[in-house]
C-alpha positions in Angstrom: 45.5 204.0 126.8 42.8 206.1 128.3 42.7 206.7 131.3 40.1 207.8 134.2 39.3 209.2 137.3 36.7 208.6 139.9 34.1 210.3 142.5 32.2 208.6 145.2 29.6 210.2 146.8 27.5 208.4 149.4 27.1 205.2 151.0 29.0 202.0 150.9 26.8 200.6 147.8 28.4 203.6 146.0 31.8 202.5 147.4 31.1 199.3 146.3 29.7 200.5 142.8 32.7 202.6 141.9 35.0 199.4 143.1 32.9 197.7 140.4 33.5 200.4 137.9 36.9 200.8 138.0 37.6 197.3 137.7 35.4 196.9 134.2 38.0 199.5 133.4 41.0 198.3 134.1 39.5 194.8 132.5 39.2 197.0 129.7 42.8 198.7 129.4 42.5 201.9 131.4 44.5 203.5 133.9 43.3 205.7 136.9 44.5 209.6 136.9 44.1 212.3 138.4 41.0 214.2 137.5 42.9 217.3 135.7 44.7 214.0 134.0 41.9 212.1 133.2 40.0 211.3 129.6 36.9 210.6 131.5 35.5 211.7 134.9 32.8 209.5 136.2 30.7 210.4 139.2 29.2 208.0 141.8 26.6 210.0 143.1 24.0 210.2 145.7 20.4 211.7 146.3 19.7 210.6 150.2 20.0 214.2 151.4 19.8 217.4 149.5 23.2 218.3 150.6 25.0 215.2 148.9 23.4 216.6 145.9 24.7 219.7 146.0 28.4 218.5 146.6 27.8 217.1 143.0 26.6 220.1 141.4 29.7 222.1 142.9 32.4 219.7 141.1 30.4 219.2 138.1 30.9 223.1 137.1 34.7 222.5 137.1 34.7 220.7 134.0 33.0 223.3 131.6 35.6 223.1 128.6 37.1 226.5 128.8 38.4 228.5 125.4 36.8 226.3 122.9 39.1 223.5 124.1 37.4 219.5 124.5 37.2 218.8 128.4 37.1 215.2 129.8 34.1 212.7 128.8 31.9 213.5 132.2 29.6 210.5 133.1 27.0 210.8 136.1 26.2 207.4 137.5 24.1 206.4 140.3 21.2 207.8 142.2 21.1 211.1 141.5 21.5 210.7 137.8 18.1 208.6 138.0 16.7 211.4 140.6 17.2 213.9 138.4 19.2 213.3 135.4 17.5 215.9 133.0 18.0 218.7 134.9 21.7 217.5 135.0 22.2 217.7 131.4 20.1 220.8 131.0 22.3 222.7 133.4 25.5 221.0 132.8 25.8 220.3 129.1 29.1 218.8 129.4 27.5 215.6 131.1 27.8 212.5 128.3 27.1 209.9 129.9 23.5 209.7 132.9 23.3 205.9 134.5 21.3 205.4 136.9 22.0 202.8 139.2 20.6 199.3 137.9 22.3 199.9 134.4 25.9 199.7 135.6 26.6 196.9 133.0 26.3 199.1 130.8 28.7 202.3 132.0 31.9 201.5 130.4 30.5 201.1 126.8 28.8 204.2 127.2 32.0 206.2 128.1 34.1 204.4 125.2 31.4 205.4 122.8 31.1 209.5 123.9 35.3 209.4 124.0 35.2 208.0 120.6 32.6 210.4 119.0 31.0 212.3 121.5 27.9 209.9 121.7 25.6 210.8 124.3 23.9 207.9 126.7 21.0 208.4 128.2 20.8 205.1 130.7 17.3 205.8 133.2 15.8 203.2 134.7 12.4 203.5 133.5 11.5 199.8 134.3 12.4 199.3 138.6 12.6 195.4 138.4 15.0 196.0 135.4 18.6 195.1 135.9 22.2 195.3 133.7 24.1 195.0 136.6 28.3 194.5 136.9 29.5 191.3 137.2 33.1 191.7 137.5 34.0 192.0 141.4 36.5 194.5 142.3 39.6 194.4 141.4 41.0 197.6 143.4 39.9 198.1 146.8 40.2 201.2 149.5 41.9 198.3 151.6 42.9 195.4 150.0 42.2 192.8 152.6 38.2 194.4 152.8 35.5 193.9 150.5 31.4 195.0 150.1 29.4 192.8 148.2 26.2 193.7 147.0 23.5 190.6 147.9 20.4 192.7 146.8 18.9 195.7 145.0 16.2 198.2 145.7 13.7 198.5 148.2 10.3 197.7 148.7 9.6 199.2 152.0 9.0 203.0 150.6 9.5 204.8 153.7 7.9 208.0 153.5 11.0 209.8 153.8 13.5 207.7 151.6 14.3 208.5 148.1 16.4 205.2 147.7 13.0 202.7 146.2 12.5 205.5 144.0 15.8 205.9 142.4 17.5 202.2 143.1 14.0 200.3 142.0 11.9 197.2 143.7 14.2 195.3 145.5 15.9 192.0 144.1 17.7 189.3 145.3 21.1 188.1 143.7 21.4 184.7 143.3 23.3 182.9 146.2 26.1 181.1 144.1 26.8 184.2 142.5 27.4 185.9 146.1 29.1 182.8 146.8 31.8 182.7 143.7 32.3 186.7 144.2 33.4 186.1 147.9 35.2 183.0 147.3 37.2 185.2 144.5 38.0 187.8 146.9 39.2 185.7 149.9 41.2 184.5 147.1 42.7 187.8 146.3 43.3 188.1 149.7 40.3 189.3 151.3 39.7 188.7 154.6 36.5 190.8 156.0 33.6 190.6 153.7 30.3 193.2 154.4 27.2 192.1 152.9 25.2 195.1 151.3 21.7 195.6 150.4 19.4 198.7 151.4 17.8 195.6 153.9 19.6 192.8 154.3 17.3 191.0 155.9 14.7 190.3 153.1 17.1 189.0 151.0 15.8 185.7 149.6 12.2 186.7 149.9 12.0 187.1 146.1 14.1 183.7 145.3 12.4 179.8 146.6 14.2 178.0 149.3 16.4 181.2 150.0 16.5 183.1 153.2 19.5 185.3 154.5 20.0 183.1 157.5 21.1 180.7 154.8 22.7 182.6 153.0 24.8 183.8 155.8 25.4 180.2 157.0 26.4 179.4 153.2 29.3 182.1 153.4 30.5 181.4 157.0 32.0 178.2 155.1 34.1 179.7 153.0 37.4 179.0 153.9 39.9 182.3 154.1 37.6 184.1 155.2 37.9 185.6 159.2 35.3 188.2 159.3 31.7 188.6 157.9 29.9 191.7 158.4 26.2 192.7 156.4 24.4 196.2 156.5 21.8 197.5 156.6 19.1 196.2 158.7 15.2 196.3 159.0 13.9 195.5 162.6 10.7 194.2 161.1 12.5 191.6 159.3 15.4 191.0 161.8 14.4 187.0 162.2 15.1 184.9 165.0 16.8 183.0 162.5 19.1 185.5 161.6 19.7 186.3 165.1 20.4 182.4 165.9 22.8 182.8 162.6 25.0 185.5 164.2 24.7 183.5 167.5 25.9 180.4 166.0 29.0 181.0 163.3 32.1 182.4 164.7 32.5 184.2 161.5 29.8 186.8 161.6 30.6 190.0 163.4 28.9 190.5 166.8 28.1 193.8 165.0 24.8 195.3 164.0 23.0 198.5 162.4 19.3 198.1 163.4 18.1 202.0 162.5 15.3 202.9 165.0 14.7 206.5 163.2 12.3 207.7 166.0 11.4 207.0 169.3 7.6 207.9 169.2 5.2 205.1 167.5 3.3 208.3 165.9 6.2 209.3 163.7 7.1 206.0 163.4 4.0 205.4 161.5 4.0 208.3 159.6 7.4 207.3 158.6 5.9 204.1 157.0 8.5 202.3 159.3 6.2 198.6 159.7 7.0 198.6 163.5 6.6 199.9 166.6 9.0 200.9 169.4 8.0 198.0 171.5 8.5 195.7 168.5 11.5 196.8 167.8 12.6 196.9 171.3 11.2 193.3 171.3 14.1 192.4 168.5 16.7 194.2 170.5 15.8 191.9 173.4 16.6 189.1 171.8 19.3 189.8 169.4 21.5 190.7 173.2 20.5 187.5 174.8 21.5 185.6 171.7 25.0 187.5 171.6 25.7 189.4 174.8 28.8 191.1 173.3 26.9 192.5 170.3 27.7 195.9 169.6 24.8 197.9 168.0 24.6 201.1 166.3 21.6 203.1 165.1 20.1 205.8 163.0 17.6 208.2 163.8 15.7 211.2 162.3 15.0 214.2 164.2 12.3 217.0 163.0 10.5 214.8 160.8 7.4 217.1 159.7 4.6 216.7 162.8 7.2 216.0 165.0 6.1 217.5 167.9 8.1 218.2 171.4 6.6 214.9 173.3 8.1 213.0 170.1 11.4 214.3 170.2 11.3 213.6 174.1 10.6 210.2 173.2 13.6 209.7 170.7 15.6 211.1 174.0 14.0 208.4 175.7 14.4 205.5 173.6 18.7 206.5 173.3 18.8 206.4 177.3 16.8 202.8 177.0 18.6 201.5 174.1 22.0 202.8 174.7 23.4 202.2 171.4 26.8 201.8 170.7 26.5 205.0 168.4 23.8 206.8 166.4 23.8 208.1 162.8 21.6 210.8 163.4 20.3 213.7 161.1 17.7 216.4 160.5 15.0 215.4 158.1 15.4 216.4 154.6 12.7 216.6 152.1 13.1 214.5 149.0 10.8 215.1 146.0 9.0 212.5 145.2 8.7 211.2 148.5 5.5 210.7 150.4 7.1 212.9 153.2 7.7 215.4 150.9 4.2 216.8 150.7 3.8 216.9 154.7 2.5 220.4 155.7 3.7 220.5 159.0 7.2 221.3 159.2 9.8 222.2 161.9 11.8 225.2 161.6 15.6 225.0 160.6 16.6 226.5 164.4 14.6 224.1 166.3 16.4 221.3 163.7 19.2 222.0 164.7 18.5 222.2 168.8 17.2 218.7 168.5 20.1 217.4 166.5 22.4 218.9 169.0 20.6 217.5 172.0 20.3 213.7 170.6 24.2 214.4 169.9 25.2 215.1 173.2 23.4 212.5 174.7 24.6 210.2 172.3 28.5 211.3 173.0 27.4 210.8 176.6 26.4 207.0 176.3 29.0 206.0 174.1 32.0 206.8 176.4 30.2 205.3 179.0 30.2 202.3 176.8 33.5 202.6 175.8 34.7 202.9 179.0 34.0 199.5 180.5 36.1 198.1 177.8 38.9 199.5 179.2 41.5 196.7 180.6 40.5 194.2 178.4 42.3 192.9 175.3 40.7 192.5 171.5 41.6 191.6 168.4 42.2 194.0 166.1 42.4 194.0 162.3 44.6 196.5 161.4 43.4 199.0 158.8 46.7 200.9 158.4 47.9 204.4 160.1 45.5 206.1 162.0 43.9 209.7 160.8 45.5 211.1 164.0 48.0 210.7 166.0 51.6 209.9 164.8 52.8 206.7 165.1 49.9 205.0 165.9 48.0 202.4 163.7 44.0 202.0 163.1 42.2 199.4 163.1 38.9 197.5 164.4 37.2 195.0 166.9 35.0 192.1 165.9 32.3 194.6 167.1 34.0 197.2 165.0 35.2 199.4 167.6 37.7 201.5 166.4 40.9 200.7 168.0 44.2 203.2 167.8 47.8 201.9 169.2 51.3 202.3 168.9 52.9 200.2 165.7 53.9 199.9 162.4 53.9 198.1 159.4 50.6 195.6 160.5 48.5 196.6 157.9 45.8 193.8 157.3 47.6 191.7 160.3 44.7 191.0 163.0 46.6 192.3 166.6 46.1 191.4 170.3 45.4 194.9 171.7 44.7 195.6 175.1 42.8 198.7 175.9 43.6 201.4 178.3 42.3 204.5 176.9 38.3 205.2 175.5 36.4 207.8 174.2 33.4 208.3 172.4 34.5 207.6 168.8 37.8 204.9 169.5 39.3 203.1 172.0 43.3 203.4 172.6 45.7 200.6 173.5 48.9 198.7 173.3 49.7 195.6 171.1 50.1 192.3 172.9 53.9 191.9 172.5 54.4 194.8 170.3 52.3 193.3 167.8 54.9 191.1 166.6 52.6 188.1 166.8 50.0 190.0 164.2 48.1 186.7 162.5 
């Protein structure tokens, strides 16, 4: 029996990815090791930052085969393997298996073949509409009452900073019944939170007739098992009223939503390629919280984005203090070759980087306890994700909002709990079960 070990790297598509993987596996008649253990090491990897990419090349020397001896079979799989995959093998000759993300399908036959006689695979997409995807849902999941699903592919949008339509291809649209049978296989297996995954959610259908994601969501909200629907990530251009009136409407679908701003200054904006403005977008935050007026929203946004200059960044201030997002994912711009941004002259200096990333953190920290805080008092239902990271004798888990929630108990793991809060800070809330948590559903 052979046996294998995994690396993720990256987003939740990765996550989702390497579910994928190692269930074709197991299907297949391996066992997961350790990776000192293993006949075969596959990575998941990811290019969105040049920093994710260097985490890769760190663990990738470990394998070199060392006195003549035969190391593991080492596969690369995902976006950085598309991104650069040549320079991979030409540094690391140990690599025997490059993937890049749309020829998944094809993975485990790959691997088999290099541990059988050393076969190299070379699997680029050189076609971005073509697809070899997975069709086998996972089987093995980091909790085993959650599940992603992957409703799309690629991205048309080609922001001028984003590497992901250049290494995941043109975006495509899975068919709805498949969507439908993978979800109504997991709630089977137990599944009770689904998140819907696609690098924009919202133009799923556009490519297929009579589909729209509205529809699709409605579709899903009737499958029975299920408690919780969640879908990431966002475009504001293409956030529909329909989609709003969706989340409005169905009980099911999380009051819970990433709508990435990136900047707060409609002249970056457009040099980002973003397809909006900051009053459209403001526009589509408007009605998305009169449609649900407990919807909890979180945000990305760039700072030092090449010609960013210091009445920009003020306006990103500006926009947090307007907004008031639940929380930000916020980062320093990083080139990517091969984007348009790329080859953008005017950049900001690594010091002043960092100032702005600091100062858009703070103020961030600053709004979200102030959220937090007037939730203090009132009781939530929590599904419980297991023990928390901190604190012993306390349990994790999170709000329809997906609040983190932490709070005395034990033994509730994918129970949903009646927690009433009475402690906040930026990053969780803290609180007591209703009735100990004995009545977890």
């Amino acid at each position: 029996m052979h046996r294998f070990a995994l690396k993720i790297f990256g987003c939740q598509m990765n996550v989702y990815d390497g579910e994928r993987i190692a269930a074709e596996l197991f299907a297949r008649g391996w066992s997961e090791a350790a990776e000192e253990e293993a006949d075969a090491v596959i990575y998941v990897t990811c290019s969105i930052r040049d920093k994710a990419e260097q985490k890769v090349k760190s663990e990738l020397g470990r394998h070199v085969p060392k006195g003549g001896g035969r190391g593991p079979v080492v596969a690369v799989a995902g976006c950085m393997a598309q991104r650069i995959g040549p320079e991979l093998l030409a540094r690391f000759p140990q690599i025997r298996v490059l993937c890049g993300p749309r020829h998944l399908g094809r993975l485990a036959d790959a691997v088999e073949e290099a541990l059988a006689d050393g076969t190299p695979s070379v699997l680029l997409d050189e076609d971005s509409r073509a697809l070899d995807d997975l069709d086998r849902p996972p089987a093995r999941r980091l909790l085993p009452f959650k599940s992603y699903v992957t409703i799309a592919h690629g991205c048309d949008n080609f922001c001028t900073y984003c590497i992901v339509p250049h290494v995941r291809g043109r975006f495509q649209s899975r068919r709805p019944e498949a969507i439908a049978a993978e979800v109504e296989s997991l709630v089977a297996d137990g599944v009770v939170e689904v998140t819907l995954l696609g690098q924009n959610v919202n133009s799923y259908g556009t490519d297929l007739k009579d589909v729209t994601f509205a529809g699709l969501l409605r579709s899903l909200a009737g499958v029975r098992g299920l408690r919780r629907l969640r879908f990431a990530t966002n475009h504001p251009k293409d956030l529909t009223d329909d989609v709003i009136s969706a989340m409005a409407d169905l009980p099911v679908v999380c009051p819970a939503i990433n709508l990435p701003l990136q900047a707060g200054s409609d002249r970056i904006l457009a040099l980002m390629n973003r397809g909006y403005d900051r009053r459209t977008y403001a526009s589509r935050l408007e009605a998305l919280r009169e449609a649900l007026p407990e919807v909890a929203v979180t945000s990305d946004l760039i700072v030092a984005f090449p010609g960013e200059r210091e009445d920009d960044f003020a306006l990103s201030l500006e926009a947090l203090r307007l907004f008031r997002f639940d929380q930000v994912h916020s980062a320093a711009y990083s080139p990517r070759p091969g984007t348009a941004a790329a080859a953008f002259k005017e950049r900001i200096p690594r010091a002043e980087a960092r100032r702005r990333l600091q100062a858009v953190n703070d103020l961030q920290l600053q709004i979200a306890r102030e959220i937090n805080a007037t939730l203090v008092g009132r009781t939530f239902e929590v599904l419980v994700d297991g023990p928390a990271h901190r604190g012993d004798g306390l349990l994790q888990g999170r709000t329809v909002t997906d609040k983190v929630v932490l709070f005395p108990g034990e033994g509730l793991e994918g129970r949903f709990v009646d927690v009433v809060i009475d402690g906040a800070d930026a990053w969780s809330l803290r609180g007591k079960a209703v009735d100990g948590g004995a009545g977890g559903r």
